[in-house]
C-alpha positions in Angstrom: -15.5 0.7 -19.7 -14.9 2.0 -16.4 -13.2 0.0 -14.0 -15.6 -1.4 -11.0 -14.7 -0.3 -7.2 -14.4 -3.1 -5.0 -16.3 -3.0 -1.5 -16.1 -6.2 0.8 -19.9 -6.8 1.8 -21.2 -4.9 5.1 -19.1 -1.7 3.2 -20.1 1.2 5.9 -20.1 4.8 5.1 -17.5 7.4 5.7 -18.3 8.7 9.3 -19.6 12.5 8.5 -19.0 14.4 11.9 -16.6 17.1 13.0 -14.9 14.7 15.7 -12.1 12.2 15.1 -13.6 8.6 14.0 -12.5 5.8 13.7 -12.0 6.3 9.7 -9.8 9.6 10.3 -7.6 7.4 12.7 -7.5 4.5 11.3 -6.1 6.5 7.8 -4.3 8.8 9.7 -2.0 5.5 10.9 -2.3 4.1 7.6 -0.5 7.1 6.4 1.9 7.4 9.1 2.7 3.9 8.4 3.4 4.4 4.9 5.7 7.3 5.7 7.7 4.9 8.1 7.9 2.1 5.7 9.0 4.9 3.2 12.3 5.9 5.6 12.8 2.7 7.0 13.3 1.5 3.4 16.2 4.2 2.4 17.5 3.7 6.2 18.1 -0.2 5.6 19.6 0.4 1.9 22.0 2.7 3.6 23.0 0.9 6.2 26.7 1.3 7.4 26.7 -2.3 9.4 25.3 -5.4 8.6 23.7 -5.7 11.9 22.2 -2.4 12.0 20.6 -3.2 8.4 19.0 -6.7 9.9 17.7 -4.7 12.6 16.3 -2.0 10.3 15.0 -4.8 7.4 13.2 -6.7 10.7 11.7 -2.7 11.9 10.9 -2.7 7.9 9.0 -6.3 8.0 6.9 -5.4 11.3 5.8 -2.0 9.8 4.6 -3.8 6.8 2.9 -5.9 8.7 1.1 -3.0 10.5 0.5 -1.2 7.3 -1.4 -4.3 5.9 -3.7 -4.8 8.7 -4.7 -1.2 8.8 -5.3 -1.8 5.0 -7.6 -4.7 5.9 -9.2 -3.2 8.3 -10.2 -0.2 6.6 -11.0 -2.3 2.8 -13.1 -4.4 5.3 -14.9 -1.7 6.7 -15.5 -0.2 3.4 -13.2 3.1 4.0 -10.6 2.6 1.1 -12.5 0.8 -2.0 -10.3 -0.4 -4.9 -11.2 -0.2 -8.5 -11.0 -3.4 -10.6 -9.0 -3.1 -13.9 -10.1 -4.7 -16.9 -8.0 -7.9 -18.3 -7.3 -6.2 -21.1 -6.2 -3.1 -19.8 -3.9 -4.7 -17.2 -2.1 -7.1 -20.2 -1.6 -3.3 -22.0 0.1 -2.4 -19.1 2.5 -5.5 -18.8 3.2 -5.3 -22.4 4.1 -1.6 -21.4 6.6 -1.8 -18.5 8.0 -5.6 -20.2 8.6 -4.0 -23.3 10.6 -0.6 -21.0 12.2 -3.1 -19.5 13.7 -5.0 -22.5 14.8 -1.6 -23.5 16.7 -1.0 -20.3 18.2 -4.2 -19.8 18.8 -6.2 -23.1 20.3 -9.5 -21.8 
């Protein structure tokens, strides 16, 4: 069974023209976003201060914020559907990763 893409209601079409739309700029953030989240991420692990790492972790929590309304914006406009799993399929997968778990850390 394949899984079933998920489309709020009003889903629009990808825009089909040579010019910038709103689709290409709106994912064009969402990636740049992603990327930022991506740095800011190793940046605040690596932190040589304590305040510079809070001030990174708060840049890191702001970005995320940005990167999930982009997200809704563009589920909600029907530019980035997302496919349903089946039940079964997703228990597989927890068996999977619980059971690689157990195997990497036994107690």
């Amino acid at each position: 069974m394949s899984p079933q893409t998920l489309q709020p209601p009003g889903a629009q079409a990808i825009p089909e023209t040579t010019a910038m739309s709103d689709y290409d700029l709106a994912r064009d953030a969402l990636a740049m976003e992603k990327y930022i989240v991506s740095g800011l991420n190793i940046a605040a692990g690596e932190a040589t201060s304590e305040q510079l790492h809070n001030d990174l972790v708060h840049m890191l929590s702001e970005t995320h914020g940005a990167n999930r309304k982009l997200f809704e914006y563009l589920f909600a406009k029907g530019w980035y559907p997302v496919e349903a799993e089946d039940q079964p399929k997703l228990d597989q997968i927890y068996q999977m990763f619980a059971q690689a778990k157990g195997k990497q850390m036994p107690h």
